[in-house]
TORTI-672840 format. One record per residue (C-alpha): x, y negated, z negated. Coordinates in steps of 0.1 Angstrom, whole numbers, padded with zeros to 4 digits, always signed. Each point is the difference from the previous one (the first is absolute). Layout:
N
XYZ...
This chain:
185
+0014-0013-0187-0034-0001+0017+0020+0014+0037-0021+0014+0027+0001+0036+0007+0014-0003+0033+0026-0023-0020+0009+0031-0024+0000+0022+0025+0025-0018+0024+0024-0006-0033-0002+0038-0009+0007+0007+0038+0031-0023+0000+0013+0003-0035-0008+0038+0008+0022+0001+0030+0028-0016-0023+0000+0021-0026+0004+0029+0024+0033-0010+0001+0012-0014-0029-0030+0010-0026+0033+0012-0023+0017-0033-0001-0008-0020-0028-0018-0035+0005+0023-0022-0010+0030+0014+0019-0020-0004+0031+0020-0029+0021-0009-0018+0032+0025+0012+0021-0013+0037-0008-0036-0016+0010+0010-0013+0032+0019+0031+0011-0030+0020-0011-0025-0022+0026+0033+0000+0029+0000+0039-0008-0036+0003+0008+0002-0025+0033-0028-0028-0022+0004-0030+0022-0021-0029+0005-0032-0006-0022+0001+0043-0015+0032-0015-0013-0013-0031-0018-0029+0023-0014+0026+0023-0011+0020-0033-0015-0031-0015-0017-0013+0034-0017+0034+0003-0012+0002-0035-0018-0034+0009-0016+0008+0032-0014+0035-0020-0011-0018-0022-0015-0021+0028-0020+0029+0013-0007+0023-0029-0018-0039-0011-0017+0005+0032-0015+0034-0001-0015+0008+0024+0027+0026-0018+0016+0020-0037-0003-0005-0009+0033-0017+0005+0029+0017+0014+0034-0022-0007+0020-0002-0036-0001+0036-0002+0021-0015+0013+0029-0001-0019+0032-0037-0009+0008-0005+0007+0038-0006-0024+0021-0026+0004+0025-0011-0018+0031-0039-0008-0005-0020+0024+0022-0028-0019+0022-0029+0020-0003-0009+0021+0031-0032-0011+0012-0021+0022+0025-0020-0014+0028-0036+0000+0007+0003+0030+0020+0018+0020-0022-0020-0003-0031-0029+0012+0023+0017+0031+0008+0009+0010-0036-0039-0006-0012-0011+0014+0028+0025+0029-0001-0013+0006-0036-0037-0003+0006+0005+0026+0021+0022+0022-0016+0001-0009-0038-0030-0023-0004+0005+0000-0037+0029-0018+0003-0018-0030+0016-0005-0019-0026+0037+0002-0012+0012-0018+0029-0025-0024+0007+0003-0013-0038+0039+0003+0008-0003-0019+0034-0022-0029-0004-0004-0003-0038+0038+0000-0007+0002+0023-0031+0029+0019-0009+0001+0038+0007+0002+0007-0038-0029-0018-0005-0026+0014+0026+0014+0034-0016-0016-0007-0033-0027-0020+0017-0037+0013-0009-0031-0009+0020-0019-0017-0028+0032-0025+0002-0016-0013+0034-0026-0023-0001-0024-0002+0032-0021-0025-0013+0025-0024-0009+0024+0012+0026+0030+0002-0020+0023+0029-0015+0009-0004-0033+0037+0011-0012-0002+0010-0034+0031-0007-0024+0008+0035+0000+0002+0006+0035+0021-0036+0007+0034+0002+0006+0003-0033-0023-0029+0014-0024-0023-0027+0007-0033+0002+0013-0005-0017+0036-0030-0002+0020+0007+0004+0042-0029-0011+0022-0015+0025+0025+0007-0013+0036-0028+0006+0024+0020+0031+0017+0008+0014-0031-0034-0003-0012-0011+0022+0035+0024+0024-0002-0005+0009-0039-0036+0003+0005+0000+0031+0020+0019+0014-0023-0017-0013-0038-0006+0019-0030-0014-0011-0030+0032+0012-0025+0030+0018-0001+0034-0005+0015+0005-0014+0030+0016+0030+0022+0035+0004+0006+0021+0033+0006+0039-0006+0007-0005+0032+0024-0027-0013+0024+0018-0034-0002+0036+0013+0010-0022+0019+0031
């Protein structure tokens, strides 16, 4: 259905996980009671629950779509409720030391976290992010539709600190760094 591969793999992951345990019961026995004490065996609170809950009504879905099953389980569980989360937002100060920390230490990872910090793009995105996607001249990134979360194309202006801190650090093509390693350290 046109999904993402990170999309696939986080429904094989899941649905994988699932299966462990009840790969033998047939589909359409599957009720949500057994769902629920299958995330409260685990300890899935919070929004790994309601991740849990939504892959579950999709591959329910699937499921009745395909004559697999009458109904669909799934759709009787409780939807969480969560408390929005303000964002956490770092001072002045403290977006200095991380930069600075990884010119020093990991310069390649510059770029991430200047595009992260004062161009707003999601993680995901400056993942799959490639240097031709930045535009010097025009002083503007471009977010291609398949790199979007909502799969449209947006274009986000280069401040003037963005602009000083990704010139250092320019290359013509290819992906913008990023290691989950040297991030973590």
């Amino acid at each position: 259905a046109n999904r993402r591969q990170r999309t696939i793999t986080d429904i094989q992951t899941r649905m994988g996980r699932f299966s462990k345990d009840y790969g033998e019961t047939p589909v359409h026995e599957v009720t949500a009671p057994m769902l629920e004490r299958w995330m409260e065996k685990h300890d899935y609170r919070g929004v790994t629950r309601d991740n849990y809950r939504r892959h579950f009504v999709a591959f329910f879905n699937f499921a009745v779509k395909q004559g697999y099953a009458k109904t669909n389980p799934a759709l009787r569980i409780e939807v969480v409720s969560k408390d929005e989360k303000i964002p956490e937002i770092m001072t002045v100060p403290e977006v200095e030391q991380v930069l600075r920390s990884a010119e020093t230490h990991y310069p390649k990872m510059v770029p991430y976290f200047a595009i992260g910090f004062f161009a707003g793009l999601r993680p995901s995105e400056i993942e799959q992010l490639d240097w031709r996607d930045i535009d010097f001249t025009r002083r503007r990134i471009v977010v291609r539709p398949e790199v979007a979360k909502r799969r449209r194309q947006r274009y986000v202006d280069i401040s003037d600190n963005l602009l000083q801190w990704l010139t250092a650090h320019r290359r013509d093509h290819g992906p913008v760094f990023f290691s989950r390693y040297h991030f973590e350290k």
